[in-house]
C-alpha positions in Angstrom: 26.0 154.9 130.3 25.1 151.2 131.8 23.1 151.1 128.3 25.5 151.4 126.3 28.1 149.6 128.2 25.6 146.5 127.8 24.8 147.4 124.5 28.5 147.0 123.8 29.1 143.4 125.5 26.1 142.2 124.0 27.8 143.1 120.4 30.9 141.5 121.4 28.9 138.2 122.5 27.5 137.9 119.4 29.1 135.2 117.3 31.1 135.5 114.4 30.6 133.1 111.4 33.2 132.3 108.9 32.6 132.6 105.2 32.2 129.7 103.1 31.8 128.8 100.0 29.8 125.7 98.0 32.3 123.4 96.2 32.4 120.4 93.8 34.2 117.3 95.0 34.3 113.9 94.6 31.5 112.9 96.6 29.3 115.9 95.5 28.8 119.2 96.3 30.7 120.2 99.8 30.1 123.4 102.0 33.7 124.3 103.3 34.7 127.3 104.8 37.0 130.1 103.2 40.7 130.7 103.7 40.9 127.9 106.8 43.9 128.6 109.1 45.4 125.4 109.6 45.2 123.1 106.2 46.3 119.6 106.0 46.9 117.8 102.7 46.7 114.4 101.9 46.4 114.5 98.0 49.2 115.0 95.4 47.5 116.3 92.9 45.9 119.3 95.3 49.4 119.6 96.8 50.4 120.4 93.3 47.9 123.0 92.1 48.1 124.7 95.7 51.3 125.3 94.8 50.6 126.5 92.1 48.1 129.3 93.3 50.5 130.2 95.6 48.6 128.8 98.9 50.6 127.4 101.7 49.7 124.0 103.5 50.6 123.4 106.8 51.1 120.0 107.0 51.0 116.8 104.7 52.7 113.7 103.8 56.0 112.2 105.4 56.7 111.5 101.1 55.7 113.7 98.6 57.6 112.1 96.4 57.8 115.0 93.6 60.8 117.0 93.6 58.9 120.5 92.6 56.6 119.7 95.9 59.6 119.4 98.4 59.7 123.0 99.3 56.1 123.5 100.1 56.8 120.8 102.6 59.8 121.4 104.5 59.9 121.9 107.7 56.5 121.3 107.8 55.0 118.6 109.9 53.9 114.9 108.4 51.1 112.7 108.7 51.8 109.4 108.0 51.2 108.0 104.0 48.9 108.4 101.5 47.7 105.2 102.4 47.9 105.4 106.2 47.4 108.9 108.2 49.3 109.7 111.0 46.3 110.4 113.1 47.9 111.3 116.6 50.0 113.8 114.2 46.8 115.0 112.7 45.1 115.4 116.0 48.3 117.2 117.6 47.8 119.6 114.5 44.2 120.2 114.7 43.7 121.4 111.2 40.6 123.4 110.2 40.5 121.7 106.4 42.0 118.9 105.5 42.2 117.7 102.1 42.4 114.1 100.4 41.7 112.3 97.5 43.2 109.6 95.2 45.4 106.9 96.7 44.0 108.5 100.4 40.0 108.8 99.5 39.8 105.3 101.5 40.8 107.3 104.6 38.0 110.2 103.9 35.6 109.1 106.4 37.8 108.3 109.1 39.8 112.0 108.5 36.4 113.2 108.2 35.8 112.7 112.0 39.0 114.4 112.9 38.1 117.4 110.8 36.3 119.5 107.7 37.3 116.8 104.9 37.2 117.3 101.0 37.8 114.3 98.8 39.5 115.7 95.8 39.5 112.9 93.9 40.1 112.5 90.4 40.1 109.3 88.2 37.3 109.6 85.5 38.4 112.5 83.9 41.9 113.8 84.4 42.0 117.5 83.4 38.2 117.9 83.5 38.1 117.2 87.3 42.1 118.5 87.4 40.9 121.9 86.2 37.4 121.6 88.5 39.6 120.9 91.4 41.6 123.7 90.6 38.9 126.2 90.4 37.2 125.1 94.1 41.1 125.4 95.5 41.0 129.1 94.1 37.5 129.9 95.7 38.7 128.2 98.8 41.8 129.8 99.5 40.4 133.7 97.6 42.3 133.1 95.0 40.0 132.7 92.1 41.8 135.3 89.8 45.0 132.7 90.0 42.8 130.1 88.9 40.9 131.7 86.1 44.4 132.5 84.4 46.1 129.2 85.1 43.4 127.4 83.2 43.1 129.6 80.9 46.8 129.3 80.1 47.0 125.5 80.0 43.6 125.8 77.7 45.7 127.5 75.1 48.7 125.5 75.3 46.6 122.3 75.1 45.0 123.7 71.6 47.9 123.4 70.4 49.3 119.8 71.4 45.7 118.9 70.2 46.1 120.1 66.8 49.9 118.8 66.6 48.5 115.4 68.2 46.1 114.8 65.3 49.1 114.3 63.0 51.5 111.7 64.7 49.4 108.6 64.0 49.1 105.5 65.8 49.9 106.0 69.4 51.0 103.1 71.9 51.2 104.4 75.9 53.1 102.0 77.8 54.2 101.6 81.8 57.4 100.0 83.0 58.0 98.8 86.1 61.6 97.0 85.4 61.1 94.4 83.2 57.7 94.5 83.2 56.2 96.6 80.3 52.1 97.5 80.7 50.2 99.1 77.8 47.0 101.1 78.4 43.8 102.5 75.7 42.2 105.0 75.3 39.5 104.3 78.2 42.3 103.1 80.9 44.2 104.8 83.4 46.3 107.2 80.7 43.5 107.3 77.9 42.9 111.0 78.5 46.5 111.2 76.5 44.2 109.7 74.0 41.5 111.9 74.2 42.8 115.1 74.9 45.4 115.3 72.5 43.7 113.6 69.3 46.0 110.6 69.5 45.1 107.9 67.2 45.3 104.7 69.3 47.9 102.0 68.1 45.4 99.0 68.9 41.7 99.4 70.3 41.4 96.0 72.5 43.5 96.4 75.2 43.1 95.5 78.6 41.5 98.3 80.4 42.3 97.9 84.4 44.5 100.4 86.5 47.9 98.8 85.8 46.8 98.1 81.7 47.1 94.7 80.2 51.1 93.2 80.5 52.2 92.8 77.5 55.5 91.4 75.2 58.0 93.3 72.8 56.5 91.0 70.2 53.5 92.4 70.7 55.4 96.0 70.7 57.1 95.3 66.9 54.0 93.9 65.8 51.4 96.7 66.7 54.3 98.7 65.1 53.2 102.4 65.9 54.2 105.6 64.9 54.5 107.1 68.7 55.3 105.2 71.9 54.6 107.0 74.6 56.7 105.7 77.9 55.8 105.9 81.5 58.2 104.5 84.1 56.3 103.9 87.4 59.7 102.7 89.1 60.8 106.3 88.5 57.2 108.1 89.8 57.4 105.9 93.0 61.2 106.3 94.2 63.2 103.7 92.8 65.6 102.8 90.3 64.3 104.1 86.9 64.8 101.9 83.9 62.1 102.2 81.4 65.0 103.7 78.6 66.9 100.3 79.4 63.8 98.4 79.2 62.6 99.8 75.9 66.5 100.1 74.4 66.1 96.2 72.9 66.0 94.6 69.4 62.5 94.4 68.4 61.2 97.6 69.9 64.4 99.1 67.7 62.6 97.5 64.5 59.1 99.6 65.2 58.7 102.4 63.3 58.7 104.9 66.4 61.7 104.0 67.8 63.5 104.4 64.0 62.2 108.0 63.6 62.7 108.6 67.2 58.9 108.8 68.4 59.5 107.5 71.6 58.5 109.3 74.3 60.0 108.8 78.2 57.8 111.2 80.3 58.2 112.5 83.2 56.8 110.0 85.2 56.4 111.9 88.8 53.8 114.6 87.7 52.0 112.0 85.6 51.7 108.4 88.1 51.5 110.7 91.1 49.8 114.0 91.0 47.4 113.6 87.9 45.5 116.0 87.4 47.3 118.8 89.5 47.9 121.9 86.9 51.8 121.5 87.4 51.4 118.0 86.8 48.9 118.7 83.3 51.4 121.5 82.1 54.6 119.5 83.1 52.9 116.5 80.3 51.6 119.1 78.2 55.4 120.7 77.5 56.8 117.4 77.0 53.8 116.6 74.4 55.0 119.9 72.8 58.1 119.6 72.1 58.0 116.0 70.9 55.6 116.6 68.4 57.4 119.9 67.0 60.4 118.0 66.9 62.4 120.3 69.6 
């Protein structure tokens, strides 16, 4: 009986190891553990395509800034910006993953010593590494069938803004911030519009850096394209929006996309804040959509 008493302590001594699973991030290939308890989120984009599969988070940012977000974090505790973590907030909270990537991947190595850290970054390829990041959330969190079909969904609907894309000729993405009007090519910050969707590109040389190259409304009527498309950072990051004002002017009235009303205003949130994230994609995607089939 003393046998199998110890027999019985010794079993419950034995240690019991989490599962995990091998992921791609930003930095390479990660070894996290599955379904953590306690998951801290300092990333938009991941924010968004959480939400999407249906995980819960249990803490993030004091702003989210997207309105579709606000519900998976009320009432939930918040740890500093984007920019700068609340780390006596993050240490109260003791989370067993925490997740960053974008505007916080500076902060990855210094989260990385509070806890498990995945940098979730992505910039080179926005759906590519949206949907990649999408498909490590679902093996994280055991929800891989979620994932499979939410990609699968988008796939289709982006087949069909691909073969609508090819016929709208040349294409001219702009930013607004005010007054100040930005336009970007097909390798800067919003090229992937470019490449995804078959969008002929209105002029080649543009500037490529993150905020694109300032330009005029000259330089608007005299590219003339067919399709403006209009991003209005004021908007994405809280304040006044005012890119229909700043576009609603006399010689971006003479191009040929404002006369057969071809231009564009997305919605500027999903797009400036949470690239990438599968709301985010199919949020752009539905706009694309009905645009181009004149709805």
């Amino acid at each position: 009986m003393f046998r199998s008493f110890a027999i019985a302590v010794s079993l419950l001594a034995v240690p019991v190891y989490a599962d995990t699973v091998d992921i791609d991030t930003y930095r390479g290939p990660q070894t996290v553990e599955k379904t953590p308890d306690t998951v801290a989120v300092f990333d938009m984009a991941a924010l968004d395509s959480l939400d999407a599969l249906g995980v819960e988070v249990d803490a993030t940012i004091a702003n989210v800034y997207l309105d579709y977000l606000e519900d998976m974090a009320e009432g939930k505790p918040r740890l500093g910006s984007l920019f700068e973590p609340d780390f006596e907030a993050l240490n109260a909270l003791q989370p067993d993953l925490i997740i960053a990537g974008g505007r916080s991947s500076e902060a990855v190595p210094d989260l990385a010593r509070m806890a498990p850290t995945i940098d979730m970054t992505i910039w080179e390829d926005t759906i590519g590494q949206g949907l990649d990041r999408l498909e490590a959330l679902g093996a994280i969190f055991d929800k891989e069938a979620e994932a499979v079909r939410l990609r699968a969904d988008f796939e289709a609907k982006a087949e069909t803004v691909r073969a609508l894309g090819a016929q709208q000729g040349r294409t001219l993405i702009l930013m607004t911030h005010g007054p100040i009007v930005s336009a970007y090519g097909k390798a800067g910050r919003f090229g992937w519009l470019h490449t995804a969707f078959d969008l002929q590109e209105a002029v080649a040389d543009v500037e490529q850096t993150t905020h694109g190259e300032a330009i005029s409304f000259e330089f608007i009527r005299e590219v003339d394209p067919d399709l403006i498309l209009v991003i209005d950072r004021a908007a994405a990051i809280g304040e006044a929006a005012g890119a229909r004002a700043t576009m609603d002017n006399a010689l971006v009235a003479q191009t040929k996309a404002w006369q057969d009303d071809k231009v564009v205003f997305l919605d500027s949130g999903p797009i400036y804040i949470a690239a990438g994230g599968i709301q985010s994609l199919n949020a752009t995607l539905d706009q694309l959509l009905a645009a181009f089939s004149g709805q």
